[in-house]
C-alpha positions as CSV (number, residue, x, y, z in Angstrom):
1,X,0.0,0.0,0.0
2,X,1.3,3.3,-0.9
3,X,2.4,5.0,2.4
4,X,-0.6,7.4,3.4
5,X,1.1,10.4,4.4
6,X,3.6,12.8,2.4
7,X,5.7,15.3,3.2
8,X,7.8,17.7,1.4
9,X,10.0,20.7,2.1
10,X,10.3,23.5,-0.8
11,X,11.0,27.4,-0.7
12,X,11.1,26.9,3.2
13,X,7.8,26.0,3.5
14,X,6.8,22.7,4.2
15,X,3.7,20.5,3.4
16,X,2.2,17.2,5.2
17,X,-0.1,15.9,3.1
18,X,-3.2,12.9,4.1
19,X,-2.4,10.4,1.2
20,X,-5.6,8.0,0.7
21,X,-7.5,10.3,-1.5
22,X,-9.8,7.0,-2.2
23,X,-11.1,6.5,1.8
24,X,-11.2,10.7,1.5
25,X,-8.2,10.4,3.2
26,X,-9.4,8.9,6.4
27,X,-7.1,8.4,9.0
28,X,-5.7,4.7,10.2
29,X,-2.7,3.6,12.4
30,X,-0.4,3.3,9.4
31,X,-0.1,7.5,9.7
32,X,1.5,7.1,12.7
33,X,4.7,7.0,11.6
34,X,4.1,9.2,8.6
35,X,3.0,12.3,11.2
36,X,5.4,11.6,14.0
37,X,8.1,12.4,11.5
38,X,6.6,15.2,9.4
39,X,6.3,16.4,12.7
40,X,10.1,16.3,13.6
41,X,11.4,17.8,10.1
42,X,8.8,20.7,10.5
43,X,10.5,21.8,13.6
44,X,13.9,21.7,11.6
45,X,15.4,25.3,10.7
46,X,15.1,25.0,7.4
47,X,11.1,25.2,7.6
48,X,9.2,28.2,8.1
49,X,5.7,27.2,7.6
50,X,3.6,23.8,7.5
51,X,0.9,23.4,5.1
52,X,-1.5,20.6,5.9
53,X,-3.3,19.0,3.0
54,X,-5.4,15.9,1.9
55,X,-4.8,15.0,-1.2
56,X,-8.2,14.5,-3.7
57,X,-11.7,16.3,-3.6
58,X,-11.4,15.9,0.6
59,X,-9.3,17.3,3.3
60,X,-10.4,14.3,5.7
61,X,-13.2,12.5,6.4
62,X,-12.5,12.1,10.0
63,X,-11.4,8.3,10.9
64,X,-11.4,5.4,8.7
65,X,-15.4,3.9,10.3
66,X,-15.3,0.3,8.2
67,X,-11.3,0.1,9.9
68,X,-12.8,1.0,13.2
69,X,-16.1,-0.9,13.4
70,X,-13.8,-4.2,12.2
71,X,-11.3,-3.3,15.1
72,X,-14.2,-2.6,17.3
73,X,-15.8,-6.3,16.6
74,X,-12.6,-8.4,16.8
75,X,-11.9,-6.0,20.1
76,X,-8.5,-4.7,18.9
77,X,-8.8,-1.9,21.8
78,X,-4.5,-1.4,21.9
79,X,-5.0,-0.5,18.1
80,X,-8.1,1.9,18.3
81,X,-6.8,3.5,21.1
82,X,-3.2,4.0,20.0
83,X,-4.6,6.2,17.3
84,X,-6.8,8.2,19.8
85,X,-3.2,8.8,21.5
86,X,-1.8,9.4,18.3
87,X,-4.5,12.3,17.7
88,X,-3.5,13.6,20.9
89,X,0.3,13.4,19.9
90,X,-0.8,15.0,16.5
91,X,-2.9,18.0,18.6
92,X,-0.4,18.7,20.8
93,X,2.9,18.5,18.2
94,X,0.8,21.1,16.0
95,X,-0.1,23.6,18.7
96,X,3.3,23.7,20.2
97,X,5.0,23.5,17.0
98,X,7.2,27.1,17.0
99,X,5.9,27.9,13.7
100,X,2.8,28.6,11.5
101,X,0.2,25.3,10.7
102,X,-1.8,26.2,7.7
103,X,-4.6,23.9,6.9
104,X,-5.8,24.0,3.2
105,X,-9.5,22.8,3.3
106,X,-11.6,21.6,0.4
107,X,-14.3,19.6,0.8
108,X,-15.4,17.1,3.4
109,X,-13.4,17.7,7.2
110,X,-15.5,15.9,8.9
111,X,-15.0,14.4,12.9
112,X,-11.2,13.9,13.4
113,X,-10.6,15.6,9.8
114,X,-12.2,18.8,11.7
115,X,-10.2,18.5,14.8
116,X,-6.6,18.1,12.3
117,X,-8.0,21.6,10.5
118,X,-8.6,23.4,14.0
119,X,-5.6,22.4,15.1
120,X,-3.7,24.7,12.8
121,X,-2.9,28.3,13.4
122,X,-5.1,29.3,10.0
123,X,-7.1,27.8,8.1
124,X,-7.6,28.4,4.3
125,X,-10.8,26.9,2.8
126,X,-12.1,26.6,-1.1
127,X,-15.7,27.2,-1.8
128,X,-16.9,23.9,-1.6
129,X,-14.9,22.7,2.3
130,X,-17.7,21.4,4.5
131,X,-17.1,21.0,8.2
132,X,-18.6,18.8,10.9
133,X,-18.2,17.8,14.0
134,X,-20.0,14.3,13.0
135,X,-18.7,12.2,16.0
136,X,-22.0,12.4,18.1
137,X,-23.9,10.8,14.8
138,X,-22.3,7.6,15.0
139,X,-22.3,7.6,19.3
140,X,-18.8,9.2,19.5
141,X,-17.0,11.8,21.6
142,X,-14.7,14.7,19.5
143,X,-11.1,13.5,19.3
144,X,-7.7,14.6,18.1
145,X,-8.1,17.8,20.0
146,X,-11.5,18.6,18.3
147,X,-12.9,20.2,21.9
148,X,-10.2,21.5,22.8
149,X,-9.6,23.6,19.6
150,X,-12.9,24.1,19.3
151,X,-13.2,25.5,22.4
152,X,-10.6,27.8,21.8
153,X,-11.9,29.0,18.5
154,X,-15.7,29.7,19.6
155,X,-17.7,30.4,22.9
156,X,-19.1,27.2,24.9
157,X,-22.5,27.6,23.7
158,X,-21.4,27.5,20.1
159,X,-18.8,24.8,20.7
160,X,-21.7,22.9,22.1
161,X,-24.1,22.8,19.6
162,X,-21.4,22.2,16.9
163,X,-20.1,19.2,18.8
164,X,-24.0,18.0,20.4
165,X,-25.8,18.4,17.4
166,X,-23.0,17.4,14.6
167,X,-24.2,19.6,11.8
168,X,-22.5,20.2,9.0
169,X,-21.6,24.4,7.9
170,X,-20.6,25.5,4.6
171,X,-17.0,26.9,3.8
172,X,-18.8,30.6,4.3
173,X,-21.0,29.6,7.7
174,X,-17.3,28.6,8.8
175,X,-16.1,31.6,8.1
176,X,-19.2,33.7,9.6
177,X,-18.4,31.7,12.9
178,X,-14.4,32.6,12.9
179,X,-13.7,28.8,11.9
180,X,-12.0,29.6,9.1
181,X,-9.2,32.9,8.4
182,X,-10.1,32.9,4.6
183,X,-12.7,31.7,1.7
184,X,-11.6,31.2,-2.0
185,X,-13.2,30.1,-5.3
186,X,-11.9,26.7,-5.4
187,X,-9.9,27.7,-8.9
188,X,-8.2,30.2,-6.6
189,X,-7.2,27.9,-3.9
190,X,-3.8,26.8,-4.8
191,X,-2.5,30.6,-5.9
192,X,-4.1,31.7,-2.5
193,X,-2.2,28.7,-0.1
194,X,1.3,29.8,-2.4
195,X,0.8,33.5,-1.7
196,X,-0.1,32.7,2.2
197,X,2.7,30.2,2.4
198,X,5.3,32.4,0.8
199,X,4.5,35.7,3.0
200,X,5.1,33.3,6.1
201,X,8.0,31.9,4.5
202,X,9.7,35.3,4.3
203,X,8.4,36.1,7.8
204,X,10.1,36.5,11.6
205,X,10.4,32.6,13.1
206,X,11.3,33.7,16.5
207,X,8.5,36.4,16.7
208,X,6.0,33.6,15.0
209,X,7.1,31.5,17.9
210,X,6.5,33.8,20.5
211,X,3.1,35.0,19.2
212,X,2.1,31.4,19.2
213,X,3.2,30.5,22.7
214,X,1.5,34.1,23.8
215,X,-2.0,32.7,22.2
216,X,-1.9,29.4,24.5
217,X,-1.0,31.1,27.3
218,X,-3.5,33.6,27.3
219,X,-6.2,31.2,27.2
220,X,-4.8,29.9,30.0
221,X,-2.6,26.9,28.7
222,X,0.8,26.1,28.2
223,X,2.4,22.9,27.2
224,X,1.5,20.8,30.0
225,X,-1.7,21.8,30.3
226,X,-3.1,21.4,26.3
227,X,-1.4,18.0,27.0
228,X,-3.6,17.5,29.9
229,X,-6.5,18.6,28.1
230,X,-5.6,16.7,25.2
231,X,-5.5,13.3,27.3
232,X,-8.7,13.8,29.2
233,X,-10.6,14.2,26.3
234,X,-8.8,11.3,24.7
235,X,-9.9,9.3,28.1
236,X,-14.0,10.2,26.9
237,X,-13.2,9.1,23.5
238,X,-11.8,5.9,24.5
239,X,-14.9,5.0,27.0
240,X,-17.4,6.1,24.1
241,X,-15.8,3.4,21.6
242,X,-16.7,1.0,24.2
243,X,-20.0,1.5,24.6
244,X,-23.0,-0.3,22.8
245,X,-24.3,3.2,21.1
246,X,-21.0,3.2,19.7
247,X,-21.3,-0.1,18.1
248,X,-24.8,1.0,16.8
249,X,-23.7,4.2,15.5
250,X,-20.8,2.6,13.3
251,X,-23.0,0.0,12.4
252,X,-25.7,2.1,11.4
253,X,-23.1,4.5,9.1
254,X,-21.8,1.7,7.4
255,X,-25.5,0.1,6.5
256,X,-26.3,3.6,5.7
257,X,-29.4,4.0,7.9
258,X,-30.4,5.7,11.0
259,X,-28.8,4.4,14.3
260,X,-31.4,3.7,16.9
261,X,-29.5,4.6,20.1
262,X,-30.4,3.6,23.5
């Protein structure tokens, strides 16, 4: 299988990009190894800037459902679990990263495909990105930092409906709710992310750094604490994927009818 993730370095500005543009570039265990060392080279000092892509008509369509309700059946918890902590790792890498995340949206980002845009510092979407938090449809709790960049990004009562009620916004609701930094015709997307990219790429690292270090701490984090967040709600997620209504809610997606929940 081709390896699912790529990353490049050119100009200074680096790119990771989600590789399986057939699953809409869900995310499986085999990234593992593909992120933790995109995420080591992007904190090299040749890179200025990260760009995070999918590859295809998608960003990402959250996790890989038919690889977890398999996983789920056969009880492969270690496995689900170590790409719940692999979110978390993903999250937390991105966040304290000393340098600017871009994430280049089109179309679906969907559950942990939402949570991988909001963990960048800006977010560039084409006309046709759609965003959801989908988790609660299939009986799920937000992962990959999804709640706790979501609760950074928006007040509680909007960060609660988006995550409660698992409706999906349009590129310009997204943008109306401070989601998203930018909109672009989708024919304008690539000349937008080069312009963005370059005038990063020619900015001050060090002051980058510091400005991102000042936005954690003035919401009241710093590395340990994200970290802590990060892991608690990691702990929710793992407890959901356990539980019948997650069983039904997988099932239900990949029958394609409505779950009946308990």
């Amino acid at each position: 299988m081709p390896a699912p993730i790529r990353f490049e370095v050119h100009d200074r500005i680096a790119t990771l990009t989600l590789d399986r543009p057939d699953k809409l570039n869900a995310l499986i265990p085999e990234m593992k190894e593909g992120f933790e060392e995109a995420l080591a080279k992007a904190a090299e000092p040749g890179v200025k800037v990260l760009l995070l892509r999918g590859a295809g008509r998608a960003f990402c369509a959250g996790g890989d459902i038919g690889w977890m309700a398999r996983a789920r059946v056969e009880g492969r918890w270690t496995e689900m679990e170590a790409l719940l902590d692999l979110g978390a790792t993903v999250a937390h890498g991105l966040a304290t990263l000393p340098k600017p995340v871009v994430a280049v949206v089109q179309g679906p980002a969907a559950g942990a495909g939402m949570s991988l845009a909001l963990g960048a510092d800006l977010r560039i979407a084409s006309s046709d990105a759609a965003f959801s938090m989908a988790f609660v449809k299939i009986g799920l709790h937000p992962d990959w930092g999804g709640s706790v960049m979501l609760s950074r990004l928006v007040n509680p009562a909007l960060a609660g409906e988006l995550m409660l009620l698992g409706e999906t916004l349009t590129a310009e609701r997204a943008l109306v709710l401070g989601l998203v930094n930018r909109v672009v015709p989708a024919d304008q997307l690539e000349a937008a992310v080069t312009a963005l990219g370059q005038r990063l790429a020619a900015g001050p690292s060090e002051t980058f750094a510091r400005i991102k270090a000042t936005l954690l701490r003035n919401q009241g984090l710093d590395a340990e604490g994200l970290r802590a967040r990060l892991m608690a709600e990691g702990a929710q997620m793992k407890a959901a994927m356990r539980h019948a209504d997650a069983g039904e809610g997988l099932a239900a997606f990949l029958e394609k009818r409505a779950p009946k929940f308990a």
